[in-house]
mmCIF file of the N, C-alpha and C atoms, coordinates in Angstrom:
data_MODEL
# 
_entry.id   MODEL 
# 
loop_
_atom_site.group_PDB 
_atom_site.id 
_atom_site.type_symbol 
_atom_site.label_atom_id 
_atom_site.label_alt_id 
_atom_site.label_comp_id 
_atom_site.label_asym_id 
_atom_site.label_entity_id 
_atom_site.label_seq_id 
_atom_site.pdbx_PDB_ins_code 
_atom_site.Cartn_x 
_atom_site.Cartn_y 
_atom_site.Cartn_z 
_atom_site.occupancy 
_atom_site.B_iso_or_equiv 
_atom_site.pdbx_formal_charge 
_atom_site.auth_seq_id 
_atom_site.auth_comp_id 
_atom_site.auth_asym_id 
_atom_site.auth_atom_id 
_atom_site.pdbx_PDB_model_num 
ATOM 1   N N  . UNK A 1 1  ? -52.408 21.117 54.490 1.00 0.00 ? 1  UNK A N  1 
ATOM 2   C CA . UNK A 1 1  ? -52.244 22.159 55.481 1.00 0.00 ? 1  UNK A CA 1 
ATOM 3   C C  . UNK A 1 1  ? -53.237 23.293 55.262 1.00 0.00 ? 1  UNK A C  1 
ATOM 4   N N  . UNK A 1 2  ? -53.450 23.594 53.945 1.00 0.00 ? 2  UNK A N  1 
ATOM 5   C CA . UNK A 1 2  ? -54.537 24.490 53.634 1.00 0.00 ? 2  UNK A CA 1 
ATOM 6   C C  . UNK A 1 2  ? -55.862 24.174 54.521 1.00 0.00 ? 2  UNK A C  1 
ATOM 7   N N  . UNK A 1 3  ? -56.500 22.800 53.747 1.00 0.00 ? 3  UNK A N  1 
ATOM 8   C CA . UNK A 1 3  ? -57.058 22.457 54.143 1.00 0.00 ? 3  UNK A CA 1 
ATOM 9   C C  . UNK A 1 3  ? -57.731 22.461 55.973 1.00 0.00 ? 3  UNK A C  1 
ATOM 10  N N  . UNK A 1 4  ? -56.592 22.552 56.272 1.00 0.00 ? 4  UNK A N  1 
ATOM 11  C CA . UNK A 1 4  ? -56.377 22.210 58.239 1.00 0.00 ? 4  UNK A CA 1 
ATOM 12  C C  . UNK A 1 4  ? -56.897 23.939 58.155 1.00 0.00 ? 4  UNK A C  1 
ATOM 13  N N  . UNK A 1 5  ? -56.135 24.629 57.860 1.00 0.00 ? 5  UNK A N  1 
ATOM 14  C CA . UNK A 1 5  ? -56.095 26.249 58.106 1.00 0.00 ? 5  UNK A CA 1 
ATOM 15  C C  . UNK A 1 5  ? -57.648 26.606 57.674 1.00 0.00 ? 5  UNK A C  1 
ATOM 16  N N  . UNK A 1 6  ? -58.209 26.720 56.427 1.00 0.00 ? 6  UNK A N  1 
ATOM 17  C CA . UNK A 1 6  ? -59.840 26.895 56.455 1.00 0.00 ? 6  UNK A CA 1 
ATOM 18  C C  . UNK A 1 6  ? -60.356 26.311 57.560 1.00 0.00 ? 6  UNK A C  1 
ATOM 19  N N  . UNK A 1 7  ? -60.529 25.220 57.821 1.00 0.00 ? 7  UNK A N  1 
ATOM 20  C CA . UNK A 1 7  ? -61.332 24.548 58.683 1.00 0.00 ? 7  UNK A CA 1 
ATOM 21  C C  . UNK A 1 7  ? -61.168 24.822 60.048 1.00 0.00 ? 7  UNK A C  1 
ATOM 22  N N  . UNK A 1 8  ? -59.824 24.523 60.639 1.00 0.00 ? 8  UNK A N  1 
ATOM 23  C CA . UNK A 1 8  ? -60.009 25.379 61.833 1.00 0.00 ? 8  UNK A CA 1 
ATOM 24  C C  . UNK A 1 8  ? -60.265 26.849 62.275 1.00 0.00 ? 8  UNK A C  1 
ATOM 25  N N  . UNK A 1 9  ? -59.892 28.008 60.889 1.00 0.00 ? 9  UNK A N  1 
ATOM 26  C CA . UNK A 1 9  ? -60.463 29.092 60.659 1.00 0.00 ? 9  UNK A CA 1 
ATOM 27  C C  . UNK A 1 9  ? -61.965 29.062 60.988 1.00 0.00 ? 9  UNK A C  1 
ATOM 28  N N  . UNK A 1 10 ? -62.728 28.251 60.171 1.00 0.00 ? 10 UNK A N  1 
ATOM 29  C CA . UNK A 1 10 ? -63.809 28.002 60.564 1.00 0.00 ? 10 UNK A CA 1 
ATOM 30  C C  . UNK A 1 10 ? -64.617 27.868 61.529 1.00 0.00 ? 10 UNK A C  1 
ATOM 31  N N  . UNK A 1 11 ? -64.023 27.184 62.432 1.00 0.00 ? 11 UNK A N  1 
ATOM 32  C CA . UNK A 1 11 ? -64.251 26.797 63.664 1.00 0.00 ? 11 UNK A CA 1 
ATOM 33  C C  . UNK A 1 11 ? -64.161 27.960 64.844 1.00 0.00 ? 11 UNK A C  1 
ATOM 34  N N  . UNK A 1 12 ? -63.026 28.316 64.285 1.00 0.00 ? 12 UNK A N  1 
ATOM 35  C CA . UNK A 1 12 ? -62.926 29.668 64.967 1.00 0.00 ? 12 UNK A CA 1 
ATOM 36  C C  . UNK A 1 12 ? -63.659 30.897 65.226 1.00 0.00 ? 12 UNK A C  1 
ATOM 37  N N  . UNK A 1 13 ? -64.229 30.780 63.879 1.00 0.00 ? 13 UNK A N  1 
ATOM 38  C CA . UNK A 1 13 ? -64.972 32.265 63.875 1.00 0.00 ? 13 UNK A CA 1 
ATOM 39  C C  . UNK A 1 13 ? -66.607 32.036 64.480 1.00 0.00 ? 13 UNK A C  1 
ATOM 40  N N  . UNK A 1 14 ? -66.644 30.506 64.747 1.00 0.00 ? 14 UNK A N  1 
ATOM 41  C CA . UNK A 1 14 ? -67.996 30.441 65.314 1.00 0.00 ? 14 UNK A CA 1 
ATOM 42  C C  . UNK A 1 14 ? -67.777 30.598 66.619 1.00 0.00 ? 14 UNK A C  1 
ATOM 43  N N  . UNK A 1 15 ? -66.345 31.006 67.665 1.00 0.00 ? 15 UNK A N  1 
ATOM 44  C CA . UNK A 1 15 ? -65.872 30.922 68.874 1.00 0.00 ? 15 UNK A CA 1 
ATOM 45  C C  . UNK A 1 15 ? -66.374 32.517 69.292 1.00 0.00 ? 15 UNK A C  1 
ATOM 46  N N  . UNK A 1 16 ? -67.439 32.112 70.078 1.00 0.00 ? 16 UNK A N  1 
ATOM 47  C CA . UNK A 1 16 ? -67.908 33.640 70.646 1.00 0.00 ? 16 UNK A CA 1 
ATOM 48  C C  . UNK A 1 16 ? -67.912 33.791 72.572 1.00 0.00 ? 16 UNK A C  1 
ATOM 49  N N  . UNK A 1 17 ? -67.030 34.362 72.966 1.00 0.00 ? 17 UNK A N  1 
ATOM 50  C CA . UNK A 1 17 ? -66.548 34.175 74.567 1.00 0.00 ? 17 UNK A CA 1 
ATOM 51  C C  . UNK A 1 17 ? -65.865 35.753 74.661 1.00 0.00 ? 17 UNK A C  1 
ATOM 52  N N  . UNK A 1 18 ? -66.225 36.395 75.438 1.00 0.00 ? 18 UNK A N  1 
ATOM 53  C CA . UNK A 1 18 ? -65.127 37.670 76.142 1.00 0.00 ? 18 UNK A CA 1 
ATOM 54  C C  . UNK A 1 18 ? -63.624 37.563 76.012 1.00 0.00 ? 18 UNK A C  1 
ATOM 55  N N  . UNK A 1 19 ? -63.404 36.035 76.317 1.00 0.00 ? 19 UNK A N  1 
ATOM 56  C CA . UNK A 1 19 ? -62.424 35.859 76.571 1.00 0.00 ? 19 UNK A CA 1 
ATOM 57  C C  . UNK A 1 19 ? -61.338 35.366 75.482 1.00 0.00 ? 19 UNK A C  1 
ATOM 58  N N  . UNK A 1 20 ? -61.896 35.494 74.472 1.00 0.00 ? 20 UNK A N  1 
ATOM 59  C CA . UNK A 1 20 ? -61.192 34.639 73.270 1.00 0.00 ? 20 UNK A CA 1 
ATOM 60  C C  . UNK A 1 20 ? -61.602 35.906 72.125 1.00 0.00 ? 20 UNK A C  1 
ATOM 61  N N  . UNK A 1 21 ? -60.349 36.541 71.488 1.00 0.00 ? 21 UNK A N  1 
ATOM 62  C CA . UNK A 1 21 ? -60.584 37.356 70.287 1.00 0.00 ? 21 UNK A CA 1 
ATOM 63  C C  . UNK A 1 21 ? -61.076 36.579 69.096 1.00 0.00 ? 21 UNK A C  1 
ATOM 64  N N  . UNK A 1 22 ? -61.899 37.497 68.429 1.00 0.00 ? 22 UNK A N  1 
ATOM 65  C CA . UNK A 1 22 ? -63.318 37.413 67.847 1.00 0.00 ? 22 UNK A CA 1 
ATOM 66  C C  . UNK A 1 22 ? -62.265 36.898 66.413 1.00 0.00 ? 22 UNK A C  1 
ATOM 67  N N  . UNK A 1 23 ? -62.692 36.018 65.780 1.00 0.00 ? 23 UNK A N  1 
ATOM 68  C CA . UNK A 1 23 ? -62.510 36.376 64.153 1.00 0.00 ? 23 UNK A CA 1 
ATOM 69  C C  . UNK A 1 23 ? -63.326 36.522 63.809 1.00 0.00 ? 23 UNK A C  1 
ATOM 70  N N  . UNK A 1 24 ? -62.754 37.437 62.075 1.00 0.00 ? 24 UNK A N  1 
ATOM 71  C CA . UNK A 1 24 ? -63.651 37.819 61.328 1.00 0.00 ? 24 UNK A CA 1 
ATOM 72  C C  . UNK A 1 24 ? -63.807 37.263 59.861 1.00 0.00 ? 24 UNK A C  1 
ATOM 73  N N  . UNK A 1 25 ? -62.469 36.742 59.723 1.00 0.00 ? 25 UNK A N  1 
ATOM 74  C CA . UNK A 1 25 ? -62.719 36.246 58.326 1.00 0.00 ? 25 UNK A CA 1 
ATOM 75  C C  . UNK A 1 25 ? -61.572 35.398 58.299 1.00 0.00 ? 25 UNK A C  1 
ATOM 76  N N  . UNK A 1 26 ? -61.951 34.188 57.398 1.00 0.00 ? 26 UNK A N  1 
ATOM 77  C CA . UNK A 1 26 ? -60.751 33.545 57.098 1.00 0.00 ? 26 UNK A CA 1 
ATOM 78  C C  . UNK A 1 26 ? -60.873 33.122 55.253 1.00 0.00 ? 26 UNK A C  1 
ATOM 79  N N  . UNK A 1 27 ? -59.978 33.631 54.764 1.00 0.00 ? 27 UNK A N  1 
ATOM 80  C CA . UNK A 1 27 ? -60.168 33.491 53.328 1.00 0.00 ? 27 UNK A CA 1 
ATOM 81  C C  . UNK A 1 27 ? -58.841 33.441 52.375 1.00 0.00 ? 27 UNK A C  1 
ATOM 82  N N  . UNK A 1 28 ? -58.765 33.470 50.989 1.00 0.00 ? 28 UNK A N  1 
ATOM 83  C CA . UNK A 1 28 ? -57.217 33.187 50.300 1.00 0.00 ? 28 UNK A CA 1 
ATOM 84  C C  . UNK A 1 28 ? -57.651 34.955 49.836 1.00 0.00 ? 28 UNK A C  1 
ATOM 85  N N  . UNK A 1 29 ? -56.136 35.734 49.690 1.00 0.00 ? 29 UNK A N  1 
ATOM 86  C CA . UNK A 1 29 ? -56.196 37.043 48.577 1.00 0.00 ? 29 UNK A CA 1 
ATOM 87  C C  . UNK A 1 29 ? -55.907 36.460 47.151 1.00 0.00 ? 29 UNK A C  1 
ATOM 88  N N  . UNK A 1 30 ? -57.354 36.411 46.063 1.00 0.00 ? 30 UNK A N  1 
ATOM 89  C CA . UNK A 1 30 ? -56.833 35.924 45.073 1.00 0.00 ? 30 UNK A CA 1 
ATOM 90  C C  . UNK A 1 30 ? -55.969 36.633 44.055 1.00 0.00 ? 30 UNK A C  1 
ATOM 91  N N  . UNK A 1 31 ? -55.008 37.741 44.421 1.00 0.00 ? 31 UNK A N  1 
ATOM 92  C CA . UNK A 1 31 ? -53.920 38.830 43.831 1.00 0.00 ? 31 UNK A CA 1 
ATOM 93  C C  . UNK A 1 31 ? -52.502 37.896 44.638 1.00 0.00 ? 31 UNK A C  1 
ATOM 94  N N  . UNK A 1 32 ? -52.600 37.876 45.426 1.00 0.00 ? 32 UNK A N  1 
ATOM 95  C CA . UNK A 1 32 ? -51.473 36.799 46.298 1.00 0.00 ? 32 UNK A CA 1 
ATOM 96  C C  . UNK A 1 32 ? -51.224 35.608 46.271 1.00 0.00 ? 32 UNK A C  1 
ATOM 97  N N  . UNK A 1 33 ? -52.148 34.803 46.425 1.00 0.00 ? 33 UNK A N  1 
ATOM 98  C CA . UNK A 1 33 ? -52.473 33.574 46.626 1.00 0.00 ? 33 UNK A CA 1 
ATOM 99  C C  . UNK A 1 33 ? -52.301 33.480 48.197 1.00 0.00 ? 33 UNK A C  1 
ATOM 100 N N  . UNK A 1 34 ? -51.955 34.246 48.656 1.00 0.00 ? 34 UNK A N  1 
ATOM 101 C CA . UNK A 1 34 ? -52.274 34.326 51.015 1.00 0.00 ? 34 UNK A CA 1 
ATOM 102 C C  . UNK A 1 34 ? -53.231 33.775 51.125 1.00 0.00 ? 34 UNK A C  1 
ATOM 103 N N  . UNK A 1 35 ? -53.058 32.585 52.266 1.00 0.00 ? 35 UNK A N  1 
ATOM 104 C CA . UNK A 1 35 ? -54.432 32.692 52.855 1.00 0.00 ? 35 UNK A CA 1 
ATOM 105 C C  . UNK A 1 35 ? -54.111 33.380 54.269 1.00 0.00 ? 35 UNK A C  1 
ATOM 106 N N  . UNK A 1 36 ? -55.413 34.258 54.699 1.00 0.00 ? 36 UNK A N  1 
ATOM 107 C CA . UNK A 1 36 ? -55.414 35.246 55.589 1.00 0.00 ? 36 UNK A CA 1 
ATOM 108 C C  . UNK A 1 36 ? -56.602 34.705 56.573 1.00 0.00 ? 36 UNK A C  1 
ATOM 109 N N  . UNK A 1 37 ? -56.015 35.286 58.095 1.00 0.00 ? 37 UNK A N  1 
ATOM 110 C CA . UNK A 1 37 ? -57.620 35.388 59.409 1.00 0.00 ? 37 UNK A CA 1 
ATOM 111 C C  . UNK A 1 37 ? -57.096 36.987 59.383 1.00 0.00 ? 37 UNK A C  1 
ATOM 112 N N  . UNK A 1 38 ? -58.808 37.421 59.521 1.00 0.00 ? 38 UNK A N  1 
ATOM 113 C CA . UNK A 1 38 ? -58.709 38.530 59.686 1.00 0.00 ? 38 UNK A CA 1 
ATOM 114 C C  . UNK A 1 38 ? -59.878 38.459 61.337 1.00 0.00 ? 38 UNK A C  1 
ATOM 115 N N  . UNK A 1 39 ? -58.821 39.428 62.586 1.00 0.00 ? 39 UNK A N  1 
ATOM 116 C CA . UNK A 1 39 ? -59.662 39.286 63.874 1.00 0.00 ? 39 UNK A CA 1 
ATOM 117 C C  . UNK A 1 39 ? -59.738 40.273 64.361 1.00 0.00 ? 39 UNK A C  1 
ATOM 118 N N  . UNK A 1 40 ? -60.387 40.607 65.423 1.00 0.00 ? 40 UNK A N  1 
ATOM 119 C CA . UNK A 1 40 ? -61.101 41.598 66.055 1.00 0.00 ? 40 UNK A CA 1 
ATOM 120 C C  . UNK A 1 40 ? -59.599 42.562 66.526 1.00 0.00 ? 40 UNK A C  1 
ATOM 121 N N  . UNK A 1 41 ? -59.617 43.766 66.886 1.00 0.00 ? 41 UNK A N  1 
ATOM 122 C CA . UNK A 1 41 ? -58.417 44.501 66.960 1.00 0.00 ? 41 UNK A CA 1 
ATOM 123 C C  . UNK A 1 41 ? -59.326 44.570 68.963 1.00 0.00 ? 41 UNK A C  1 
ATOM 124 N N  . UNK A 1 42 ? -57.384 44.386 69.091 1.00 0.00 ? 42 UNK A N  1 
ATOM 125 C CA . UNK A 1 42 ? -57.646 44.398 71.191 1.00 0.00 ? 42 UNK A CA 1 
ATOM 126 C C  . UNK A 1 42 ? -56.253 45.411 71.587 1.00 0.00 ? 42 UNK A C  1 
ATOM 127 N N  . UNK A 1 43 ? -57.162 46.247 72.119 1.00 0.00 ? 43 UNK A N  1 
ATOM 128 C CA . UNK A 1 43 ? -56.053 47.253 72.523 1.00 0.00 ? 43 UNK A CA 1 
ATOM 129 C C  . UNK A 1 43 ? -54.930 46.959 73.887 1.00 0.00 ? 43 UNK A C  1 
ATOM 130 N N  . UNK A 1 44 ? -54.314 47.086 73.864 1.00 0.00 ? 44 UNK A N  1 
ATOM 131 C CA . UNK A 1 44 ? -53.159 46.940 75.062 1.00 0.00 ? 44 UNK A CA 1 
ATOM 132 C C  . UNK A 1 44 ? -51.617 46.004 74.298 1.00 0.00 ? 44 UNK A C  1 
ATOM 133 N N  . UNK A 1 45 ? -51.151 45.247 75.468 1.00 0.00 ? 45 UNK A N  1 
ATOM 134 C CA . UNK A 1 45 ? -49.991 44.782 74.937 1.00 0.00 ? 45 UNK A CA 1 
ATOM 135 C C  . UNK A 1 45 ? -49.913 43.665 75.342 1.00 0.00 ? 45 UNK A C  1 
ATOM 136 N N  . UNK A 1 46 ? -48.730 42.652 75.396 1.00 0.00 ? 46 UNK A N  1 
ATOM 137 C CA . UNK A 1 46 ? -48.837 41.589 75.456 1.00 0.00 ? 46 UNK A CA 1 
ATOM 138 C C  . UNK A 1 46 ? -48.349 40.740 76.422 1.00 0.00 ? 46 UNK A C  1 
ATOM 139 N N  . UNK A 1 47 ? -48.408 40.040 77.310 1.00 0.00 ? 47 UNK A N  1 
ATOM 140 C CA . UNK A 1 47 ? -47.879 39.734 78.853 1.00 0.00 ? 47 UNK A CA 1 
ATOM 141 C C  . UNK A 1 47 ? -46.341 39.642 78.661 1.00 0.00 ? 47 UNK A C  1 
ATOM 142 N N  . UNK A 1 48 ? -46.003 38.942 77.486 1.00 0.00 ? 48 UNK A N  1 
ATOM 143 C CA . UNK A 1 48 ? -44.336 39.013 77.457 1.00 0.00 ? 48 UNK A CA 1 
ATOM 144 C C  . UNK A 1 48 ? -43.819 41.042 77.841 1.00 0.00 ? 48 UNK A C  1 
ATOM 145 N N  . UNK A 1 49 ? -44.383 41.903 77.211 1.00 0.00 ? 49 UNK A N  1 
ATOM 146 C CA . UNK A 1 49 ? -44.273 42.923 76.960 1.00 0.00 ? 49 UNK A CA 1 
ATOM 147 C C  . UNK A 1 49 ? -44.296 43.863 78.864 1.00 0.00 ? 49 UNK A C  1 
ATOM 148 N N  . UNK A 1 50 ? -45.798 43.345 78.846 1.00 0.00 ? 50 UNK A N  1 
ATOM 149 C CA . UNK A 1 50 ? -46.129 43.469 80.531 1.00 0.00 ? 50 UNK A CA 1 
ATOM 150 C C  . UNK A 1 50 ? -44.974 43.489 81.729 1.00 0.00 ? 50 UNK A C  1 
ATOM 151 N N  . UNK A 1 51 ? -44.777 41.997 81.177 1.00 0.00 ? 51 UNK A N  1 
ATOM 152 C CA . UNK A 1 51 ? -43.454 41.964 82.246 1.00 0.00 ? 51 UNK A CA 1 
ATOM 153 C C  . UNK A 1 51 ? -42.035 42.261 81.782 1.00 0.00 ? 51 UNK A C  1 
ATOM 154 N N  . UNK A 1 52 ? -42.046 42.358 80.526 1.00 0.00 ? 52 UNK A N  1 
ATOM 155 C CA . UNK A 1 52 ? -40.454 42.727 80.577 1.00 0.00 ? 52 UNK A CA 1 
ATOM 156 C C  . UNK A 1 52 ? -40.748 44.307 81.324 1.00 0.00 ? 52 UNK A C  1 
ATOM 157 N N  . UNK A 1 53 ? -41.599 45.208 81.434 1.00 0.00 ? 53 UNK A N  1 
ATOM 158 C CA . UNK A 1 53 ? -41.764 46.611 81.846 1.00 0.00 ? 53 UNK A CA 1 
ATOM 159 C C  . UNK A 1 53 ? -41.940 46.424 83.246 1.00 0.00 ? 53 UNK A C  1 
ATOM 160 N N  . UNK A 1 54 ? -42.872 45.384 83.360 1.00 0.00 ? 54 UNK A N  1 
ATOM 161 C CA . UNK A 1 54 ? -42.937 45.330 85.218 1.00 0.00 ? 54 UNK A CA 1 
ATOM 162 C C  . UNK A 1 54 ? -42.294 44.512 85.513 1.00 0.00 ? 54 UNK A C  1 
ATOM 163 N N  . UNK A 1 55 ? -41.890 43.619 85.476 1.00 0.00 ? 55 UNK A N  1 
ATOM 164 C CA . UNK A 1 55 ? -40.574 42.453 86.094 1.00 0.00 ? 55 UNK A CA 1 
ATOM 165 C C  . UNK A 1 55 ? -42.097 41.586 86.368 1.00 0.00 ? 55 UNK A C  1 
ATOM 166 N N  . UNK A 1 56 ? -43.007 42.019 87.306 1.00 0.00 ? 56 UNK A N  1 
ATOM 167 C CA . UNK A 1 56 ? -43.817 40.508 87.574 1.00 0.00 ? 56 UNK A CA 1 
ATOM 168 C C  . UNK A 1 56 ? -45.362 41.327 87.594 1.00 0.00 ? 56 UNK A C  1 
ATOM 169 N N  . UNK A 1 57 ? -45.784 40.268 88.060 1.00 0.00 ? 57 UNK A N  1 
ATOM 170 C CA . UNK A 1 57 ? -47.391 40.843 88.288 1.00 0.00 ? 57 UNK A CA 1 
ATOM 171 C C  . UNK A 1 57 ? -48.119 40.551 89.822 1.00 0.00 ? 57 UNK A C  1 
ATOM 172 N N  . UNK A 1 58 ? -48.964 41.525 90.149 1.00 0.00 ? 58 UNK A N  1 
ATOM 173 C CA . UNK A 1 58 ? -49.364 41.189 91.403 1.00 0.00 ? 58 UNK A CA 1 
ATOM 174 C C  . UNK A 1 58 ? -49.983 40.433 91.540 1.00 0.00 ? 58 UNK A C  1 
ATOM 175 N N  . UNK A 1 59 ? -50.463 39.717 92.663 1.00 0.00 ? 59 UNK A N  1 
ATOM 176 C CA . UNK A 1 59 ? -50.812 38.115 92.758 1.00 0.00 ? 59 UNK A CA 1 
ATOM 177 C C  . UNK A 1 59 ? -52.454 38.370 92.241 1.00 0.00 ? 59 UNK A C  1 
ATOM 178 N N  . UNK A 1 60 ? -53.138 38.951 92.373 1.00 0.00 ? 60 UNK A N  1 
ATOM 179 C CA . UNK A 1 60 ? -54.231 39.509 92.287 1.00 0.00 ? 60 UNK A CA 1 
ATOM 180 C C  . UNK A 1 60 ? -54.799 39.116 90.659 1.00 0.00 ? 60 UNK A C  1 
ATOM 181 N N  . UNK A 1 61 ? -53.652 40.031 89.997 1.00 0.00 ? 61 UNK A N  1 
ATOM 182 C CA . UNK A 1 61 ? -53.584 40.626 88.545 1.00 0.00 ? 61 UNK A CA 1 
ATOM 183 C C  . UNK A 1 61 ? -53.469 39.087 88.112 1.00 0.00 ? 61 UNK A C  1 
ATOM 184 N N  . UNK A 1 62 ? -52.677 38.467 88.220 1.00 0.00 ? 62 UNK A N  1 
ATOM 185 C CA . UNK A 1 62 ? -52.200 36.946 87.627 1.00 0.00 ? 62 UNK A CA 1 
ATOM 186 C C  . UNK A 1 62 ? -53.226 36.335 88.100 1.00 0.00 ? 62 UNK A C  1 
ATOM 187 N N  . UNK A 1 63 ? -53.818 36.458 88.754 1.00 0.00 ? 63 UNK A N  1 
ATOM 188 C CA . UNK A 1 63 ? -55.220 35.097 89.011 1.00 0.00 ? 63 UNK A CA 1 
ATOM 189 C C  . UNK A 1 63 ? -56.229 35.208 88.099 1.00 0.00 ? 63 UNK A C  1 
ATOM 190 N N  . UNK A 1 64 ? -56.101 36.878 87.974 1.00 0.00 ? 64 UNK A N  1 
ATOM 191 C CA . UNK A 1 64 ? -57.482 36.981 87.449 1.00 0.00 ? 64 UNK A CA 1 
ATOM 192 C C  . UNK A 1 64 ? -57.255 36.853 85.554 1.00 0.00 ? 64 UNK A C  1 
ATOM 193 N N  . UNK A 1 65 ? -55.909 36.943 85.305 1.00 0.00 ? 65 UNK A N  1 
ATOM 194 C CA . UNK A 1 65 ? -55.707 36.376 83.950 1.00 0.00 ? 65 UNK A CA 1 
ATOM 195 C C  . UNK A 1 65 ? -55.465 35.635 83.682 1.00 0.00 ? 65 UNK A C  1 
ATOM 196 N N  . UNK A 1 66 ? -55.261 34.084 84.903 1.00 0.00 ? 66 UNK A N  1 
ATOM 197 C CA . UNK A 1 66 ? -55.601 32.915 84.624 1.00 0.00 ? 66 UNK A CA 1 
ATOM 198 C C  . UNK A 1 66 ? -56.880 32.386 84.464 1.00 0.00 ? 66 UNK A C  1 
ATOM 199 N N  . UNK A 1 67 ? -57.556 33.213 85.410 1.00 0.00 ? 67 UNK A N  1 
ATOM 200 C CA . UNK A 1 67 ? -59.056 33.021 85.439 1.00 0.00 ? 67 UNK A CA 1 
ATOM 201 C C  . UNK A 1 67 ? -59.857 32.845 83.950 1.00 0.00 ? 67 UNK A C  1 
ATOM 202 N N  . UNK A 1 68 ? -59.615 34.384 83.350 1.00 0.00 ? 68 UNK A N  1 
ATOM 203 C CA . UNK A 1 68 ? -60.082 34.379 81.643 1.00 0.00 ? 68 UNK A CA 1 
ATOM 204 C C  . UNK A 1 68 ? -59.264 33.674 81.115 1.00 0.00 ? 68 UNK A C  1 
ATOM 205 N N  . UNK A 1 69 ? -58.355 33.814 80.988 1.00 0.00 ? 69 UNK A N  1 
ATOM 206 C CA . UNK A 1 69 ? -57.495 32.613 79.900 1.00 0.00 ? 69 UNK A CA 1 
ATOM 207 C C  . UNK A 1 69 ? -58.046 31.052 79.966 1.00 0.00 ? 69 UNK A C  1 
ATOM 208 N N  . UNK A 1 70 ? -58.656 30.364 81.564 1.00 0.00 ? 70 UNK A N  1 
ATOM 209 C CA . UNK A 1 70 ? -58.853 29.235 81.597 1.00 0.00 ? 70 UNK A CA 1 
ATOM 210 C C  . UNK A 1 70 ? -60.291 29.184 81.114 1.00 0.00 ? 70 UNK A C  1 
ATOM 211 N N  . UNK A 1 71 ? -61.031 30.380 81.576 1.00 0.00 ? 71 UNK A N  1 
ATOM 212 C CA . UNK A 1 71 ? -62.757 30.259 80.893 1.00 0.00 ? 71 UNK A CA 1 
ATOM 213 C C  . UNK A 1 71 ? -62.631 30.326 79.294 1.00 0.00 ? 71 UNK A C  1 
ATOM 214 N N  . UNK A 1 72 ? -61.975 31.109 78.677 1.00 0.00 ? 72 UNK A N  1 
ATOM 215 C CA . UNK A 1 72 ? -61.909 30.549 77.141 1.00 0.00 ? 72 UNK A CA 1 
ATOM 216 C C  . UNK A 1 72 ? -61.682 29.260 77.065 1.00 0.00 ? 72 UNK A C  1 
ATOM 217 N N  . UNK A 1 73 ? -60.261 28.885 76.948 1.00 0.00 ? 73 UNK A N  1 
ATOM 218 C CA . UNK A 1 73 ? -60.375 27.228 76.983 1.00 0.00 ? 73 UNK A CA 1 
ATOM 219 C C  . UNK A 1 73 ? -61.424 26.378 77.176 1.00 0.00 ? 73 UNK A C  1 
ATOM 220 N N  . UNK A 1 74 ? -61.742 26.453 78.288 1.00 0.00 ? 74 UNK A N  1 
ATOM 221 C CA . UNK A 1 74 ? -63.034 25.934 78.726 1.00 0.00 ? 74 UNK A CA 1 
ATOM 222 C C  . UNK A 1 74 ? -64.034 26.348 77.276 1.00 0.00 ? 74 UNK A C  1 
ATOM 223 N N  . UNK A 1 75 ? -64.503 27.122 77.578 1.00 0.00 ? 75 UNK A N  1 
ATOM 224 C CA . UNK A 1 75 ? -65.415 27.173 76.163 1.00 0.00 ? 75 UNK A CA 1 
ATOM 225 C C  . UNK A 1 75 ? -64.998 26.948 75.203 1.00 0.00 ? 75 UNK A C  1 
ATOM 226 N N  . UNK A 1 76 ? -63.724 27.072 74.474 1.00 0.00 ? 76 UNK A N  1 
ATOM 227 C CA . UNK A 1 76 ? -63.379 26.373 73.517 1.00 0.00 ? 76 UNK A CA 1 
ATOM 228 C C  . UNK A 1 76 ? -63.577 24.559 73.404 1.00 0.00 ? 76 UNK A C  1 
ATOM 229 N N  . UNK A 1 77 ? -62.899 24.445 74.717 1.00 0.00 ? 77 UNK A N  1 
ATOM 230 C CA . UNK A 1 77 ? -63.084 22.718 74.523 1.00 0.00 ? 77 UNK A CA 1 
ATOM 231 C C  . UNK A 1 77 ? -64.500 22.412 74.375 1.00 0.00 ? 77 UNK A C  1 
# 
């Protein structure tokens, strides 16, 4: 499982898109034994959060955060 976790860490941090938060590091704390990702800090909150405050989203708003959500993917795959 370690193993899986570096490597796709890895993979990750070579993932460079708008749309996909940045990592910065993936490594063990050798005082802990943790292994840690350390990623880019994104200000706002989180769609669960969104809507429990707004009940929904305007049709507008939801397209266009399917839109980025699907262009990462896309570049990820």
């Amino acid at each position: 499982k370690v193993d899986q976790f570096m490597r796709e860490g890895g993979v990750g941090m070579t993932l460079q898109h708008p749309h996909i938060v940045g990592m910065l590091a993936v490594n063990k704390d050798n005082v802990t034994g943790q292994y840690f990702i350390v990623m880019e800090f994104v200000e706002g909150d989180n769609l669960r959060n969104i809507l429990g405050i707004r009940g929904k989203l305007e049709v507008d708003e939801a397209l266009r955060m399917m839109e980025e959500c699907a262009a990462g993917l896309v570049y990820a795959y």
